[in-house]
C-alpha positions in Angstrom: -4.1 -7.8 -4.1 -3.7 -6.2 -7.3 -0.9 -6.0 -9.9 0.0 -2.8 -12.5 -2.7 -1.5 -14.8 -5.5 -4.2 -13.2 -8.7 -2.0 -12.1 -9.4 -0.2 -8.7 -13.5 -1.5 -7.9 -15.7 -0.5 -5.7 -18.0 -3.0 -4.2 -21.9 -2.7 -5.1 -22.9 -2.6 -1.5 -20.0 1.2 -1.6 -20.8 4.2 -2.9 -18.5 6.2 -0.8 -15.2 8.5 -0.6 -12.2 5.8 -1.4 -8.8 7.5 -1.3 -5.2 6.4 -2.7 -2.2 5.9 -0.3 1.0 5.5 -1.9 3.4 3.6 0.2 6.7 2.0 0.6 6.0 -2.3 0.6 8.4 -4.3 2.4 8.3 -8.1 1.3 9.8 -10.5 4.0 12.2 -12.5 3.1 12.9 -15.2 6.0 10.4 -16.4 9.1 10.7 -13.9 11.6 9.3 -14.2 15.5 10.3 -11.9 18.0 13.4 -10.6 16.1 15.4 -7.4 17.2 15.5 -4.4 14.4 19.6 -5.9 13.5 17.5 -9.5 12.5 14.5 -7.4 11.1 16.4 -5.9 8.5 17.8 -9.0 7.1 14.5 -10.7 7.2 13.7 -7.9 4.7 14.0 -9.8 1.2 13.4 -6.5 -0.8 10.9 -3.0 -1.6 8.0 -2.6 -3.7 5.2 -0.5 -4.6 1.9 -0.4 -2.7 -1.3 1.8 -3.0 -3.4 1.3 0.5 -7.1 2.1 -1.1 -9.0 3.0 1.5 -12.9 3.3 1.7 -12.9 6.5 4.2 -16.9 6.1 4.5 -16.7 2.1 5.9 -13.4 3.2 8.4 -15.3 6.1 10.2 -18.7 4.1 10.1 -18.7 3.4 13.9 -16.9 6.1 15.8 -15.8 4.0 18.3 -14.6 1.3 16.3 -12.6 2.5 13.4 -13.0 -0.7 10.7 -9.3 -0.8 9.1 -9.5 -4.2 7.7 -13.2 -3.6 6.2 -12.1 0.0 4.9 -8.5 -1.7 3.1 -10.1 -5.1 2.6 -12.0 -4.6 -0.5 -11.3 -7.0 -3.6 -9.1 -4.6 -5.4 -8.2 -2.8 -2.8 -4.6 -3.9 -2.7 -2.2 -2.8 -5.9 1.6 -4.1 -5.2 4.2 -4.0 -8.1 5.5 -3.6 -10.7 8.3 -5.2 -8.8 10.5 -6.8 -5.6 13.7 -4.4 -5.9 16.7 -5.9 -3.4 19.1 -3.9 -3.7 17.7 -0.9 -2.8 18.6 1.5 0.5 15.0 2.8 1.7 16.4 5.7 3.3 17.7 7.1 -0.1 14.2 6.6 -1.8 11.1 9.0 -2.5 7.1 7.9 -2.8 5.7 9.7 -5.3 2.2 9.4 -6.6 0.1 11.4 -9.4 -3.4 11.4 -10.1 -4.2 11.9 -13.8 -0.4 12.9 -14.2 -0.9 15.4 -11.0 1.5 15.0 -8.2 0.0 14.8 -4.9 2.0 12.8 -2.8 5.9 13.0 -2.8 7.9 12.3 0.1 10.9 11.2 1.4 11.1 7.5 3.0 14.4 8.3 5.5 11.5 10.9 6.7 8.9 7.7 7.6 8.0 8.1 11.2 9.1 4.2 12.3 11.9 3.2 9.9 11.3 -0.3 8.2 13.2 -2.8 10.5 11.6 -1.2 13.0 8.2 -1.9 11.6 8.8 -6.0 11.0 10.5 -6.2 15.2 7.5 -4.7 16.3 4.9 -6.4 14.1 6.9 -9.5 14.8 6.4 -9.2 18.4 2.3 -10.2 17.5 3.0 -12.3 14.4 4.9 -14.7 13.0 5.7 -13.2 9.5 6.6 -15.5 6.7 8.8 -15.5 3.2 6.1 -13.5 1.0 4.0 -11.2 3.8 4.1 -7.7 2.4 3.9 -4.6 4.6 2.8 -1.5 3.7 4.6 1.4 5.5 2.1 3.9 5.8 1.6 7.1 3.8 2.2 10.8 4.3 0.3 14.3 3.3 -1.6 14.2 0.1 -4.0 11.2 0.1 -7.2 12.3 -1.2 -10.7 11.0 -2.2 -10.6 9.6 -6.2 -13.4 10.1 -8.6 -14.3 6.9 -11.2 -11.6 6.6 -14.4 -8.6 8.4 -12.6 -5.5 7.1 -13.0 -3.0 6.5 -9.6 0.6 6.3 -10.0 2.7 5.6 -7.3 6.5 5.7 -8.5 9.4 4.7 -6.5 12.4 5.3 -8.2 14.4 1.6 -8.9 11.3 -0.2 -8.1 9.2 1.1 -11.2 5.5 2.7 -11.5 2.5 1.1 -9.9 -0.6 2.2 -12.6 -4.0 1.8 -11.6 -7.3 3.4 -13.1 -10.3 3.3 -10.3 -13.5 2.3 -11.7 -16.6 2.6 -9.8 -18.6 -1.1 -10.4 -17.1 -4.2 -8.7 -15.8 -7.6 -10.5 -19.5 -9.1 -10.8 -20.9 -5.9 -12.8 -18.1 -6.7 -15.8 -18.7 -8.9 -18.7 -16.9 -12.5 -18.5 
């Protein structure tokens, strides 16, 4: 995980096509086990940014294992902020995000196929979530491949901007 304006790297041992996702974050609030949707949404503390970098090359690897947590698990790989809004209602919200000031994402979040309490009863039925665990809703049309120095933007409006710029050398190739 990642805050505003901290760098997108690629690990050495990647080389390949890494694409943005801008999404809705929901931060939970309370514990939560086995709740209904009712309990799920007031387990929901509040909304944030996310970006769900994605190294498209390490997920379709093996096609007959997709690797999701290799492909979103790179250092880096996670920018959340710029900050925990609770007060929002997600279903009057839009995800926008730009690429070197170009929109290419911008959709509606009452238009998300599994609406957010939804998401934490069903992930809750697996998992015990805690005060803190973020989830990222998923993205919609738009997310493509970025090239080294662009600049992602994801914008929800009452949460803030989310900047990144994607470099292409990891954490050890920069200067202490």
């Amino acid at each position: 995980v990642i805050g505003p304006e901290a760098a997108i790297l690629l690990p050495t041992s990647y080389q390949g096509r890494t694409i943005y996702e801008g999404e809705l974050g929901l931060v939970i609030g309370r514990r939560c086990k086995d709740v209904t949707e009712a309990e799920a949404e007031s387990a929901i503390f509040g909304l944030t940014c996310v970006n769900d970098v994605t190294a498209l090359d390490l997920l379709n690897a093996d096609p007959s294992f997709p690797q999701w947590a290799r492909a979103k698990g790179c250092d880096t790989f996670g920018p959340v902020g710029p900050a925990i809004a609770t007060d929002l209602d997600w279903r009057a919200l839009t995800v926008r995000v730009a690429l070197n000031g170009r929109v290419r994402q911008n959709y509606r979040c009452d238009d998300m196929i599994l609406p957010p309490a939804r998401i934490v009863a069903l992930l809750s039925r697996e998992m015990t979530l805690e005060p803190g665990d973020l989830i990222a809703c998923g993205t919609s049309l738009g997310a493509l491949p970025m090239r080294p120095g662009m600049v992602v933007e994801v914008t929800i409006p009452g949460i803030g901007t989310l900047r990144n710029v994607f470099q292409p050398t990891a954490l050890s190739d920069h200067p202490k």
